[in-house]
C-alpha positions as CSV (number, residue, x, y, z in Angstrom):
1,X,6.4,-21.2,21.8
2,X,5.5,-24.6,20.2
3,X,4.0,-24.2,16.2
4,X,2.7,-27.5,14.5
5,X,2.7,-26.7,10.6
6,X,0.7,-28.8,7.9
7,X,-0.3,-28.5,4.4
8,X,-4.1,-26.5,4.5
9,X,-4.3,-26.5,0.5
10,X,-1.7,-27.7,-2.2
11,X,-3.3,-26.5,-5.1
12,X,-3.9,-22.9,-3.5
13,X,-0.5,-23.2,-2.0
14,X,-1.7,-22.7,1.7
15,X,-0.2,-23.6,4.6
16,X,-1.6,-23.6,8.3
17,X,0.0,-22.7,10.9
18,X,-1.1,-23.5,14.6
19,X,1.0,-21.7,17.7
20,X,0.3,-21.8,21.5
21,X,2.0,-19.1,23.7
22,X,2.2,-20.6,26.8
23,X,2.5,-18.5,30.5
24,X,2.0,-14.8,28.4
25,X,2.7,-13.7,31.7
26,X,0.3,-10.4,31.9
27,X,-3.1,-10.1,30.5
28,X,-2.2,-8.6,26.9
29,X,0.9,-9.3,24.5
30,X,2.0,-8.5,21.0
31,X,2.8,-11.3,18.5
32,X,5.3,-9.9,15.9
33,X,6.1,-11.4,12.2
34,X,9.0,-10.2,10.3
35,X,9.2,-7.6,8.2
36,X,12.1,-8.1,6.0
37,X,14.5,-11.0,5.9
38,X,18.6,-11.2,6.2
39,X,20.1,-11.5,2.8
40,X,18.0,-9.2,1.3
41,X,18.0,-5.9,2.3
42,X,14.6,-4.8,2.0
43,X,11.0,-4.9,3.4
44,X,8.9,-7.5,2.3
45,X,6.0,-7.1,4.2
46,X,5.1,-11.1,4.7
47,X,1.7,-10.5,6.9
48,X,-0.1,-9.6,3.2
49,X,0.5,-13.7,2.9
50,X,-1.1,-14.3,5.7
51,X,-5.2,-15.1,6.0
52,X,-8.0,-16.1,8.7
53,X,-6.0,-15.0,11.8
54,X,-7.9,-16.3,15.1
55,X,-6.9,-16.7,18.3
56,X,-9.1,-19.2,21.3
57,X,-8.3,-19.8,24.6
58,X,-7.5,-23.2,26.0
59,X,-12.0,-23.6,26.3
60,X,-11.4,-23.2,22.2
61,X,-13.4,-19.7,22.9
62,X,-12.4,-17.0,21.1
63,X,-9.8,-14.5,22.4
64,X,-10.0,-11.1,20.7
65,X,-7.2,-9.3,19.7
66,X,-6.2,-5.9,17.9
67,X,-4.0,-5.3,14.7
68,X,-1.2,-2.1,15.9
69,X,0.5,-2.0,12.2
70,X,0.6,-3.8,9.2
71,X,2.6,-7.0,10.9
72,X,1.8,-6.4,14.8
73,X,-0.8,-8.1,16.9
74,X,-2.1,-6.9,20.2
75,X,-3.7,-10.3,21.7
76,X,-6.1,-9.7,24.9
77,X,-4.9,-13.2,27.0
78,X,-7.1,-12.1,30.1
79,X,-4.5,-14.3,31.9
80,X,-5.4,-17.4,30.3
81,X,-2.0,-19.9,30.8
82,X,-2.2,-21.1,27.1
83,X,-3.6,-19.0,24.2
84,X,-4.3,-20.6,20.3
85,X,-3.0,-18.3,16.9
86,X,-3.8,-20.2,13.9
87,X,-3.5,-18.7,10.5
88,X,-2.4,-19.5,6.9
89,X,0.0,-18.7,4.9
90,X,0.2,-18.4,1.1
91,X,3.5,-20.2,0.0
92,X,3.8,-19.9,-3.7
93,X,7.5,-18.4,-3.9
94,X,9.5,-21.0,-5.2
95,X,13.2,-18.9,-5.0
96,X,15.9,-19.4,-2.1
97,X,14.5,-16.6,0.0
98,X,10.6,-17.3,0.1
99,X,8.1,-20.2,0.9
100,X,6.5,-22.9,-0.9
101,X,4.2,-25.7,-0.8
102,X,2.8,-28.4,-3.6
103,X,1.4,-31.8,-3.0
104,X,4.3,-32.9,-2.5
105,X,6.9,-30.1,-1.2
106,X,6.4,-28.1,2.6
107,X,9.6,-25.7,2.0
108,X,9.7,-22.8,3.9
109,X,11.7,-20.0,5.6
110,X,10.3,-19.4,9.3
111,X,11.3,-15.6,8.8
112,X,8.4,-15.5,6.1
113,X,5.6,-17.1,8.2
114,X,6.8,-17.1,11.8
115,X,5.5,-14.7,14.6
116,X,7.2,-14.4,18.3
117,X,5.9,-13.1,21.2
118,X,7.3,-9.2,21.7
119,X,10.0,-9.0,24.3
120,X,10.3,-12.8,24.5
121,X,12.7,-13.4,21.1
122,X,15.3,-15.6,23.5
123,X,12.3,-18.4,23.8
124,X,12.9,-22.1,22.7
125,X,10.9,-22.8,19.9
126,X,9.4,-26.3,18.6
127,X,7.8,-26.8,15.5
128,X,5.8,-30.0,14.8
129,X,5.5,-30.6,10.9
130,X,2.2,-32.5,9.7
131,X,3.2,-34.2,7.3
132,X,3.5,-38.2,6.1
133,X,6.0,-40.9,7.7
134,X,8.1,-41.3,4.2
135,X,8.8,-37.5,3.9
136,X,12.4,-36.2,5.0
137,X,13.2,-33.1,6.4
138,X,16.2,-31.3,5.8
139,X,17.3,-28.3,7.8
140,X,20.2,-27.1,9.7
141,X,17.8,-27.2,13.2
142,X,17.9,-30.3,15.5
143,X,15.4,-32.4,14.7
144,X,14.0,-35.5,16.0
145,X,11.1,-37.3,13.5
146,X,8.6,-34.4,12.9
147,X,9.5,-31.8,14.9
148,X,12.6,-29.1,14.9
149,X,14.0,-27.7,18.1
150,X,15.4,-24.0,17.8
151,X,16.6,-22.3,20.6
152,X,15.7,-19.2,19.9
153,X,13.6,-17.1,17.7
154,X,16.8,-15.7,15.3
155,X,18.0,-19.8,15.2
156,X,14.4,-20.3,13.6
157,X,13.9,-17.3,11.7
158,X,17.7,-18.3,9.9
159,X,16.8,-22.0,9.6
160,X,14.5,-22.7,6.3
161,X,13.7,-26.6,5.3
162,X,12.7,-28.5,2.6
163,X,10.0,-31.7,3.9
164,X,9.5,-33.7,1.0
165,X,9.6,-37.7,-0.2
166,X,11.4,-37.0,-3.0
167,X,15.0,-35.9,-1.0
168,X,18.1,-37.0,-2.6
169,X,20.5,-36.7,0.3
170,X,24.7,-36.8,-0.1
171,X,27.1,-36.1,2.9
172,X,30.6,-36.4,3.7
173,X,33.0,-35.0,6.2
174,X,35.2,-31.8,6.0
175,X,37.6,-31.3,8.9
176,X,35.8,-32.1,11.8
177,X,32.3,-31.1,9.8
178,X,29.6,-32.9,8.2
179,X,28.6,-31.2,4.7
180,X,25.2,-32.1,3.3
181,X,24.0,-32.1,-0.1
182,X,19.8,-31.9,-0.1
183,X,18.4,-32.0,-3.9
184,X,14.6,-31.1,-4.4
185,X,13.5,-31.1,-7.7
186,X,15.9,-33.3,-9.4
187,X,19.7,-34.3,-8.7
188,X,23.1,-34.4,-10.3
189,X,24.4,-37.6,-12.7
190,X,28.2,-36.7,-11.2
191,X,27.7,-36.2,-7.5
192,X,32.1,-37.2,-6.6
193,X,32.6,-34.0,-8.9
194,X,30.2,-31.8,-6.9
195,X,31.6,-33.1,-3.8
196,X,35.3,-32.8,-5.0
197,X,34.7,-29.1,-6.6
198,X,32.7,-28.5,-2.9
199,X,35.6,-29.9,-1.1
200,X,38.3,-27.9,-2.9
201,X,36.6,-24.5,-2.7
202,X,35.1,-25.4,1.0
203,X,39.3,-25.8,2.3
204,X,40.2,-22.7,0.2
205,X,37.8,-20.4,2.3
206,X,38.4,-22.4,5.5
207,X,41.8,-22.0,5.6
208,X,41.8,-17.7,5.3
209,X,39.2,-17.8,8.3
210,X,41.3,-20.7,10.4
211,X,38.3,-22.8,10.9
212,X,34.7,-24.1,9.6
213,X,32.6,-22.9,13.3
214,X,30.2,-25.7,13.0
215,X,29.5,-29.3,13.5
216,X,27.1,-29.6,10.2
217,X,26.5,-27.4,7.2
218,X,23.6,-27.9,4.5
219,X,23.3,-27.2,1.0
220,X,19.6,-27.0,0.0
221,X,19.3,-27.2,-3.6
222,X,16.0,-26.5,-5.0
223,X,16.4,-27.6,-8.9
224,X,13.2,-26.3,-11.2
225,X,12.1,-27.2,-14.6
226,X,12.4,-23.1,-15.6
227,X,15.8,-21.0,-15.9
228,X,16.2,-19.3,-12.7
229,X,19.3,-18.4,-10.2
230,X,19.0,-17.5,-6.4
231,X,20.9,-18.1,-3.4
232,X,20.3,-17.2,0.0
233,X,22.8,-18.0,3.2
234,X,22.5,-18.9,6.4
235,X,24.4,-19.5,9.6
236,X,24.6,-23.3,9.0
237,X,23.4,-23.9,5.5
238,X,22.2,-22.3,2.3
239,X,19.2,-22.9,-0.2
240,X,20.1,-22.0,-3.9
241,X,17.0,-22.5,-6.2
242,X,18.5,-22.7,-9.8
243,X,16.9,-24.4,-12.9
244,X,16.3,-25.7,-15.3
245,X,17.4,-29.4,-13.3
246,X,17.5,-30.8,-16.7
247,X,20.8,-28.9,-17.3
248,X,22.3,-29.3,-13.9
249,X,25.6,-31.4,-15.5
250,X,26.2,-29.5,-18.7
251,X,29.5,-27.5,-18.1
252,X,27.8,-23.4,-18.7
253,X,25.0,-24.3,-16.0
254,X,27.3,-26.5,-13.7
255,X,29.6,-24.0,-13.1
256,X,27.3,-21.3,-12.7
257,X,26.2,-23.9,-10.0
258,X,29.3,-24.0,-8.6
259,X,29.9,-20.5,-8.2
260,X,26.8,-19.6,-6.5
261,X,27.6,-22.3,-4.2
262,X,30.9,-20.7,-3.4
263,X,29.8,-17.3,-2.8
264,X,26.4,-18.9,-0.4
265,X,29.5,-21.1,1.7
266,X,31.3,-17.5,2.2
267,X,28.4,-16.4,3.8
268,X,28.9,-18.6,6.1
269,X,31.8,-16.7,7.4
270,X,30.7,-13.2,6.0
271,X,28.0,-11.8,7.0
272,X,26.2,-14.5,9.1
273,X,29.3,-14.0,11.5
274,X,31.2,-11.6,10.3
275,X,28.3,-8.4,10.7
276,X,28.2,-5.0,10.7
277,X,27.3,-3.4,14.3
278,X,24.0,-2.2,12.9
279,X,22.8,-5.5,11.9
280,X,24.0,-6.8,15.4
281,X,21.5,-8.5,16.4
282,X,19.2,-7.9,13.3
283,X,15.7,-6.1,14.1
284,X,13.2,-7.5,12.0
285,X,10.4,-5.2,12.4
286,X,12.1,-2.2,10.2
287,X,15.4,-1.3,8.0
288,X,18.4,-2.3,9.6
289,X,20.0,0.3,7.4
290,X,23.7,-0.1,6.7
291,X,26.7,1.6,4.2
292,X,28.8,-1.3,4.1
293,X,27.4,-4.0,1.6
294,X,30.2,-3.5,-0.3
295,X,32.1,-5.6,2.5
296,X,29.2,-7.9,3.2
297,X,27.8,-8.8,-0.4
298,X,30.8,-6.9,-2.5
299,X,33.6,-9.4,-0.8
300,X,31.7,-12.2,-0.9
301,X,30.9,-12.3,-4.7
302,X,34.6,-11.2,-5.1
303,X,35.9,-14.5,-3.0
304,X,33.0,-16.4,-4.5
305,X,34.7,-17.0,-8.4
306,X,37.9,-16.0,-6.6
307,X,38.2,-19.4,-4.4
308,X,37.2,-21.2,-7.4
309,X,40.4,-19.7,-9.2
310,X,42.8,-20.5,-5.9
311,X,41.2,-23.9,-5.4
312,X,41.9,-25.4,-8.6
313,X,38.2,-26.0,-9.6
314,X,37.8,-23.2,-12.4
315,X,41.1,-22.6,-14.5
316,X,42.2,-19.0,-15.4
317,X,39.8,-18.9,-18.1
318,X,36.4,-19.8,-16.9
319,X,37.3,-17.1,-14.1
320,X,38.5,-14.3,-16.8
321,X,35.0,-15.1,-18.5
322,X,32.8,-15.2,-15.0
323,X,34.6,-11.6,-14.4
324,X,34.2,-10.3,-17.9
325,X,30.3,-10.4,-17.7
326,X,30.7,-8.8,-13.9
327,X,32.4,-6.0,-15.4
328,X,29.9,-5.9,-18.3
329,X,27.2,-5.2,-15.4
330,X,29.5,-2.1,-14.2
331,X,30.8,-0.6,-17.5
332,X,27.1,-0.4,-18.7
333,X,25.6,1.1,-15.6
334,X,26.5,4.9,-15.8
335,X,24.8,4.9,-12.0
336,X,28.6,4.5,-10.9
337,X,29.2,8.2,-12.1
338,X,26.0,9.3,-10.1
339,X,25.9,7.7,-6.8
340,X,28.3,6.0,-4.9
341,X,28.3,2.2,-3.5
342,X,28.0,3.4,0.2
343,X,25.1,5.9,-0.7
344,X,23.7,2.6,-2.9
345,X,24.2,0.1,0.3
346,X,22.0,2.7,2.3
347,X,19.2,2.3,-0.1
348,X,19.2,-1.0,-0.8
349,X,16.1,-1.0,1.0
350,X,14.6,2.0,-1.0
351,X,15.2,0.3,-4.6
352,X,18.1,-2.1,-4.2
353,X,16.6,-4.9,-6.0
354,X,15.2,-3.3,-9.0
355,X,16.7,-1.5,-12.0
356,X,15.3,1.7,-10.3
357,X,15.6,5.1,-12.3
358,X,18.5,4.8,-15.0
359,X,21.7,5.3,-13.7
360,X,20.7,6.1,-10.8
361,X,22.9,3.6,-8.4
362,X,24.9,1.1,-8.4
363,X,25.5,-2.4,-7.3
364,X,26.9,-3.9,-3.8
365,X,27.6,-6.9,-5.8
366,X,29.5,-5.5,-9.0
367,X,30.7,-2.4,-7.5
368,X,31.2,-4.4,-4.2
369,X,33.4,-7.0,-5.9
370,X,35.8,-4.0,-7.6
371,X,36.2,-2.7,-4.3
372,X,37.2,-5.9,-2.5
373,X,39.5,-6.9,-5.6
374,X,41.0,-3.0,-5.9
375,X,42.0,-3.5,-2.6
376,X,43.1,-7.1,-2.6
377,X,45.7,-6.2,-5.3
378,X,46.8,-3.2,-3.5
379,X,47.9,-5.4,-0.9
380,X,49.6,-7.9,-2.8
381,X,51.3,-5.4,-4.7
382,X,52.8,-3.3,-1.8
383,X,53.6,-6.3,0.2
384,X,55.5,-8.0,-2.9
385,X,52.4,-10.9,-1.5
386,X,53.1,-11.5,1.9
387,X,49.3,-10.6,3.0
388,X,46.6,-9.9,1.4
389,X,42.8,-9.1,2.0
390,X,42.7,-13.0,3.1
391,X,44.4,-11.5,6.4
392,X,42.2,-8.6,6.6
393,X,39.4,-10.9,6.8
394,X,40.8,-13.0,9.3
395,X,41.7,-10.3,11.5
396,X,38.0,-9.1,10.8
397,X,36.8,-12.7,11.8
398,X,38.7,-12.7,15.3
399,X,38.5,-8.8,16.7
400,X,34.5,-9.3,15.6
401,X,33.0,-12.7,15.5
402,X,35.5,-14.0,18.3
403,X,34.3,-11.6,20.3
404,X,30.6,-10.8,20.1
405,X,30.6,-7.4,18.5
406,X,30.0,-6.4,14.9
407,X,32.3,-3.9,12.8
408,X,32.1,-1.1,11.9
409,X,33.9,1.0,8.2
410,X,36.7,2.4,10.6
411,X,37.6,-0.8,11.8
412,X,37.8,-2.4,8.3
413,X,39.7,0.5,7.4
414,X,42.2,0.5,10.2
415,X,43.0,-3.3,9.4
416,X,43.4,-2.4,5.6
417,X,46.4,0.0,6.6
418,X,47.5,-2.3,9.3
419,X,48.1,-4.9,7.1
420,X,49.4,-3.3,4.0
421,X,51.3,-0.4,5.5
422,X,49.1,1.8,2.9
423,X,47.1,4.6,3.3
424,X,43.6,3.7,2.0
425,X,42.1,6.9,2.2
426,X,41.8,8.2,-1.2
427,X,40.8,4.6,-1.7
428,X,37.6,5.1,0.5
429,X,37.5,9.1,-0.9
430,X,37.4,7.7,-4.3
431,X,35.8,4.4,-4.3
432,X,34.0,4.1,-1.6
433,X,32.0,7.3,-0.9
434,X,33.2,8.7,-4.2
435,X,31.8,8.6,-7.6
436,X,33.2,8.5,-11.0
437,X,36.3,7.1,-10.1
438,X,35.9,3.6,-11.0
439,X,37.3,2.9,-14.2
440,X,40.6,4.1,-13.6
441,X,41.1,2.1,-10.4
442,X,40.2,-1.1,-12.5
443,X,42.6,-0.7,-15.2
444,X,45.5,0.2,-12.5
445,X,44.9,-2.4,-10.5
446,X,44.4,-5.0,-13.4
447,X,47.6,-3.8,-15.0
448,X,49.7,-4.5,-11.7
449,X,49.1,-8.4,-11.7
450,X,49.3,-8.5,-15.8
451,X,46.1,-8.6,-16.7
452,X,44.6,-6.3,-19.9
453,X,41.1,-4.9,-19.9
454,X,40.0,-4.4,-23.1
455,X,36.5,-2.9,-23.7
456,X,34.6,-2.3,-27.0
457,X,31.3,-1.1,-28.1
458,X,29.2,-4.0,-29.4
459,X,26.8,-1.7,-31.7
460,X,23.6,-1.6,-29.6
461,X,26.0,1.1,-27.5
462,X,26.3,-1.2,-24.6
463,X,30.4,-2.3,-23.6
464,X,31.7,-5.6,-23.8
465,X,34.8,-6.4,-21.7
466,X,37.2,-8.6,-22.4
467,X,39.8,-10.2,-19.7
468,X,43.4,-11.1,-20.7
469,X,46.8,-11.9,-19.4
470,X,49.7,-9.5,-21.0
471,X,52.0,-11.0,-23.2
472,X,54.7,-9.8,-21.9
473,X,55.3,-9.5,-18.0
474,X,57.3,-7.5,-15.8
475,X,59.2,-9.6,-13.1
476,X,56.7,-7.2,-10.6
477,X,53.6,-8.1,-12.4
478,X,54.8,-12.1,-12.8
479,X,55.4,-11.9,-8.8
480,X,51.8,-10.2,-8.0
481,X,50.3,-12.7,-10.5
482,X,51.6,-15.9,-9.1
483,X,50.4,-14.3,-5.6
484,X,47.3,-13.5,-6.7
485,X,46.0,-16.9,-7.7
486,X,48.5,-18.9,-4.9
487,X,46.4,-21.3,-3.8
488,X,45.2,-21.5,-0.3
């Protein structure tokens, strides 16, 4: 299927979009565009973006067709060896998981805009870009000039880009892989700091998995002139809109910066590769409905601030404060008395993104990352720090990944005893598909590397936590500690 994309309108924020379907091999076949899009578990319902469908035949006549559901098209081909869809698309989403377009920006995310022809997702894909000779495109797709080569419709639904003149480009080599830097928007002053923070953290997570699986790996950074924060990963890159730009090198913003590029790179690894069997491949017309986000977002915001720790780039204190306002988020949510962080991954895609009802749910992220630290600690703890949930990961990485299949919660349960000769089923009773349990487990667990949680009312009846090492340390806790934050 071959699309050739160009800016219809700038100032309405319209795209066009031409496709030909070439050999539809019997007289009718249904184009389908995404419903929802990895990353974020929820329906988005793109086709109410979408305005003056047509489709012509290779005379330029017009070919009729029939709407089945709200993002379905029934085309009638009548045999014809090449059949015309144009359309456009409203692209005035300027976060890390939408579309956008300005006089002088084409960003989008093919999952937003992008139809395929039913039955025929494994088709090479190439996608022209309209645009002028001084613009740069960057994308984790081959590319040569103006057009990208996928090979597959997944490979372009999972592979936004930025076109733009106004690209400030930095790369340098990890291992045996190129990392790119792609600024939209504005750019850092101290751009051997980002690299050095990205190299440090970047080693840190490639040496629990073994390797970094690719040859390149983008960062797109969209910078804007308002506050905003929003990161989206990808099987070879990430786009993390953050603003405002102006602020990108003062300390607060730069290491919230940081740390949203940490927990995107995990991605890379942990969930992009590392998936559930349900989300294996991903269906993208309905819910792919799944109870473990507390492995595939909850671990990943854990490791996120966590690599930062191991790698040297944060010091104990910018993590203590980075956790402190995480477990703000959870001790001010009584949802985790209500409903439990399985039940809350399920229905992610009833009301995950919203504050919902009060108290209703909780978080994959918050909840998530208590989970994955709980049971981190555990580990460390029982095996005086031989493993940890670094090896839990990497046995999840080569029994999955390694081998074409997802995983499944008995798996990642089976390798959690494995490894730390524990029983973790009053861990998954309580924590998992439990409720109430929380607090308890977090003090415990806090306690056995050193650490004191202390939490007070701040007179509006909300919590405030505060994150401190003990003053004085058992030899246990001092050895738990130490392998705790052993760098990696």
């Amino acid at each position: 299927m071959n699309y050739k994309i160009g800016i219809s309108n700038s100032t309405d924020h319209f795209i066009r979009i031409n496709a030909w379907v070439s050999n539809p091999n019997e007289n009718n076949f249904n184009l389908q565009l995404p419903a929802w899009r990895p990353g974020r578990y929820e329906l988005a319902n793109y086709a109410k973006n979408i305005r003056c469908f047509e489709v012509s035949n290779e005379k330029g006549e017009l070919v009729p067709f029939k709407k089945l559901n709200k993002d379905l098209w029934e085309v009638f081909a009548n045999g014809f060896n090449k059949v015309h869809i144009s359309y456009e698309y409203y692209a005035n989403q300027a976060d890390a998981g939408a579309s956008f377009v300005g006089e002088q920006l084409l960003y989008l995310n093919p999952v937003n805009c992008f139809m395929y022809v039913e039955g025929r997702m494994n088709d090479a894909f190439e996608i022209t870009l309209d645009i002028p000779n001084d613009w740069q495109i960057a994308c984790q797709l081959k590319h040569q000039d103006k057009t990208l080569f996928a090979p597959h419709f997944d490979a372009l639904a999972d592979s936004p880009f930025f076109a733009s003149p106004n690209l400030v480009h930095h790369s340098f080599g990890l291992n045996q892989t190129n990392i790119h830097f792609w600024f939209e928007g504005g750019t850092t002053n101290n751009m051997d700091k980002l690299e050095a923070d990205t190299r440090a953290y970047a080693q840190a997570q490639i040496n629990i998995f073994g390797e970094l699986p690719l040859s390149d790996y983008h960062f797109l950074y969209l910078l804007t002139p308002q506050k905003f924060r929003h990161g989206v990963e990808h099987a070879d890159s990430t786009v993390i809109a953050m603003g405002p730009a102006a602020e990108l090198d003062q300390p607060e913003f730069y290491n919230d910066f940081i740390a949203i590029s940490s927990h995107e790179l995990f991605h890379l690894w942990n969930i992009k590769r590392i998936r559930p069997s349900e989300m294996l491949p991903y269906d993208f017309t309905k819910e792919n409905y799944s109870e473990l986000g507390y492995v595939y977002e909850g671990i990943t915001t854990y490791y996120g601030d966590l690599m930062l720790l191991r790698s040297g780039v944060w010091d104990f204190e910018q993590y203590a404060s980075s956790l402190e306002s995480d477990l703000d988020r959870h001790y001010n949510n009584a949802g985790r008395f209500n409903y439990s962080v399985a039940q809350s991954s399920f229905d992610t895609w009833l009301d995950g993104y919203v504050p919902g009802v009060k108290g209703r749910k909780v978080s994959i992220y918050m909840e998530g990352l208590i989970a994955a630290m709980v049971a981190d600690i555990m580990i460390v703890e029982h095996t005086a720090g031989r493993f940890r949930l670094d090896d839990v990961l990497r046995r999840l990485y080569q029994e999955t990944y390694k081998k074409g299949k997802g995983y499944s919660k008995q798996l990642y349960q089976e390798l959690l005893q494995e490894i730390s000769g524990l029983s973790f089923e009053d861990y998954f009773f309580d924590l998992i598909d439990g409720k109430g349990k929380w607090d308890e487990y977090v003090q415990k667990m806090l306690e056995a590397i050193g650490l004191e949680l202390i939490v007070t009312n701040d007179g509006d009846g909300l919590s405030v936590c505060k994150v401190q090492k003990c003053s004085n340390l058992t030899p246990n806790q001092k050895v738990c500690f130490e392998m705790w934050v052993k760098k990696c």
